[in-house]
C-alpha positions as CSV (number, residue, x, y, z in Angstrom):
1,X,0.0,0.0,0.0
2,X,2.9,2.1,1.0
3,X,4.0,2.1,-2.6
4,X,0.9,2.9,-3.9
5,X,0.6,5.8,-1.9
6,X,3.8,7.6,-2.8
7,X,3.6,6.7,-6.4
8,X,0.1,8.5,-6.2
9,X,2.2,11.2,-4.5
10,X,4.3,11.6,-6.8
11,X,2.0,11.3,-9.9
12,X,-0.4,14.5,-8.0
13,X,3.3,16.4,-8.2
14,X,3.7,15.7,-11.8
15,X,0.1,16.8,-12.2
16,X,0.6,20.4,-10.7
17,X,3.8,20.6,-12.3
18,X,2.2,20.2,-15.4
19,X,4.1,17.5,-16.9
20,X,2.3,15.8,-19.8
21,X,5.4,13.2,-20.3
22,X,6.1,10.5,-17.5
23,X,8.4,7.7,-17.0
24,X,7.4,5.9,-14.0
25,X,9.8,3.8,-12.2
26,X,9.5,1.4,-9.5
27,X,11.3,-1.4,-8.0
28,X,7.8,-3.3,-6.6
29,X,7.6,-5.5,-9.2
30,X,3.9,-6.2,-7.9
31,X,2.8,-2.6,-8.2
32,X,4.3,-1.8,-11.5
33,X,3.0,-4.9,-13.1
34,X,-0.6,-4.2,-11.8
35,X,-0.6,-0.3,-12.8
36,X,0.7,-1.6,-16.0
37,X,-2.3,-4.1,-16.1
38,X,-0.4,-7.3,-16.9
39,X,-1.4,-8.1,-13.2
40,X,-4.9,-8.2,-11.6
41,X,-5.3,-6.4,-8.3
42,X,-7.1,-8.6,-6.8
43,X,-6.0,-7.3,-2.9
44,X,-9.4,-5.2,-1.9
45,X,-7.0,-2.5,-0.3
46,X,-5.5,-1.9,-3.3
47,X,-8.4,-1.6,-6.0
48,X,-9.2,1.8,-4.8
49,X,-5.7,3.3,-5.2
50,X,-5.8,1.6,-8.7
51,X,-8.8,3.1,-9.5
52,X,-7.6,6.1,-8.4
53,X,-4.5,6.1,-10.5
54,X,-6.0,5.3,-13.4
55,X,-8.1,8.2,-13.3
56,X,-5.2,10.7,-12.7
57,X,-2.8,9.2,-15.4
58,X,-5.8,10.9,-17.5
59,X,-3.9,13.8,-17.2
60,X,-1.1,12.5,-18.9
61,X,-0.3,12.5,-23.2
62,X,1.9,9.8,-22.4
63,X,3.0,7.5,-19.6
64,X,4.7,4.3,-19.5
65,X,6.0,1.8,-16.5
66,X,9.3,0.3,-15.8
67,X,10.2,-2.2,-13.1
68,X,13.9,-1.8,-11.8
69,X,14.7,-4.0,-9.2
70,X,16.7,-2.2,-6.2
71,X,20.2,-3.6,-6.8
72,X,20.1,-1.8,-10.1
73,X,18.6,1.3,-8.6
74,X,21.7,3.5,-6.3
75,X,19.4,6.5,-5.8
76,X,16.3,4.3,-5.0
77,X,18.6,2.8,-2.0
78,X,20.0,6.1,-1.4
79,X,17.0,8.0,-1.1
80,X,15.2,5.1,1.0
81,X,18.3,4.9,3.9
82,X,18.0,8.4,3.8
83,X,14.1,8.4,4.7
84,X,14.9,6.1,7.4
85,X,17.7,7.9,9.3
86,X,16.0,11.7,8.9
87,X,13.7,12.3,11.4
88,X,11.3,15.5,9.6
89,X,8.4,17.6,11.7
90,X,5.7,17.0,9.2
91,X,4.7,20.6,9.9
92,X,7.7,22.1,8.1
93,X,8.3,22.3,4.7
94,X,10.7,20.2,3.3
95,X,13.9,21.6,1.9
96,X,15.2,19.4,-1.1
97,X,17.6,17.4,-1.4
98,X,20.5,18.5,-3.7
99,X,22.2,15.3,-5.2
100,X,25.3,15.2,-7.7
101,X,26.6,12.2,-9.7
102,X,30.2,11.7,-10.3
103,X,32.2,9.3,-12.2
104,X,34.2,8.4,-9.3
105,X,33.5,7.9,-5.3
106,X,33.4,10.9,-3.7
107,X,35.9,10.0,-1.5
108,X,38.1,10.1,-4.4
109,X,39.0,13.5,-4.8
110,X,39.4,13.9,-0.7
111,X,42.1,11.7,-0.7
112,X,45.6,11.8,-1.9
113,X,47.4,9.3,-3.6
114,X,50.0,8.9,-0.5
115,X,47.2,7.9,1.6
116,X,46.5,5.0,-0.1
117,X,49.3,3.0,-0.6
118,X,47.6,0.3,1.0
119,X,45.0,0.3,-2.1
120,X,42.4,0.5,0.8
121,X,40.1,3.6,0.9
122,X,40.6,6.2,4.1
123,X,37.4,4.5,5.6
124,X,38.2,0.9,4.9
125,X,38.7,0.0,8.1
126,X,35.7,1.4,9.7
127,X,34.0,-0.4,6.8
128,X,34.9,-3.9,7.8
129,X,34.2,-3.4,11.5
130,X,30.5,-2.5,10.7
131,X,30.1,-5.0,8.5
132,X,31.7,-7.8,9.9
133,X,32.8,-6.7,13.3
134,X,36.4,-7.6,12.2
135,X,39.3,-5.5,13.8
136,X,42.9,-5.0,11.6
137,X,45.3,-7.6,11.8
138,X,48.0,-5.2,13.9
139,X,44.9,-3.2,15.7
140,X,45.9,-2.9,19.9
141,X,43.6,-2.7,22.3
142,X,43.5,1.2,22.0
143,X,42.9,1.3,18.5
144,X,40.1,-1.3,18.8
145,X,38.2,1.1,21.1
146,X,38.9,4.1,18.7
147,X,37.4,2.0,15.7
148,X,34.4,0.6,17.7
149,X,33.7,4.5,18.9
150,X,34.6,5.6,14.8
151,X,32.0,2.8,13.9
152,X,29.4,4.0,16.1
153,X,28.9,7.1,13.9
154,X,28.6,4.7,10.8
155,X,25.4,2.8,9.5
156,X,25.6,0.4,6.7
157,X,22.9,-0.7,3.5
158,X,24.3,-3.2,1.6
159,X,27.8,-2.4,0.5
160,X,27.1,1.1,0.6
161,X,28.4,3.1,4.4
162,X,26.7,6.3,5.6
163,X,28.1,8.3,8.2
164,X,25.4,9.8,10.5
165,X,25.8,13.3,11.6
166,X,23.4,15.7,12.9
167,X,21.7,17.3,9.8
168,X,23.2,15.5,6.8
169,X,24.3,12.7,5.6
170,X,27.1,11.1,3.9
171,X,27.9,8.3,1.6
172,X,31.6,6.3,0.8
């Protein structure tokens, strides 16, 4: 239902924007497939929100539907581990979200070449220890408790490591 109601969110935008062109995306293979009506809709919850699509893709000259599954979908993931970290007062406007895309990692033009002579990225370490819990080989006690209290600020999706910081976010 969730997905129904965002994508219905998101079509009302379109709508007021006065877009007449849409490319819908969505990784729910289940909604996409229904909205595209090589599915039935057969849940009771979820004929009304069909029903209710249907009649604002009216406003549309031309709209299609394309399943992309999450792996293949960065900003998808992205945008949902942001969503889940950000707590927002409901009674505020939202401020967008800027977003970039580079070629390389970000962390690539942060970082000299003499840093890395390991071939390991700055954050490497931290990386491991959140996902595995696995300290260096050479770690000593001391740095242990500097990487466990490093890794406390970090929060893992998948292969991808967010650091959390009061007010924004960032990814390596």
């Amino acid at each position: 239902m969730a997905e129904y109601e965002t994508c219905i969110t998101g079509i009302r935008t379109a709508i007021e924007c006065k877009i007449k062109v849409l490319e819908v995306y969505g990784d729910s293979a289940l909604m996409i497939y229904q909205l595209k009506g090589e599915w039935e809709t057969s849940d009771p919850k979820l004929i009304n929100y069909r029903k209710l699509f249907l009649e604002l893709i009216e406003e549309f000259d031309d709209i299609t539907f394309r399943y992309l599954s999450r792996d293949k979908n960065q900003i998808a993931v992205a945008l949902a581990t942001l969503a889940s970290i950000i707590r927002v007062n409901k009674q505020e406007d939202m401020k967008p979200i800027q977003m970039s895309i580079y070629e390389a990692p970000a962390h690539y033009y942060n970082i000299d070449e003499e840093e890395e002579k390991d071939n390991h990225p700055w954050y490497h370490n931290i990386f491991r220890y959140v996902r595995n819990r696995k300290y260096p080989d050479q770690a000593t006690e001391n740095d242990k408790r500097i990487l466990r209290r490093l890794a406390s600020d970090y929060v893992l999706d998948e292969e991808i490591l967010y650091k959390k910081k009061k007010g924004r976010i960032r990814c390596y």
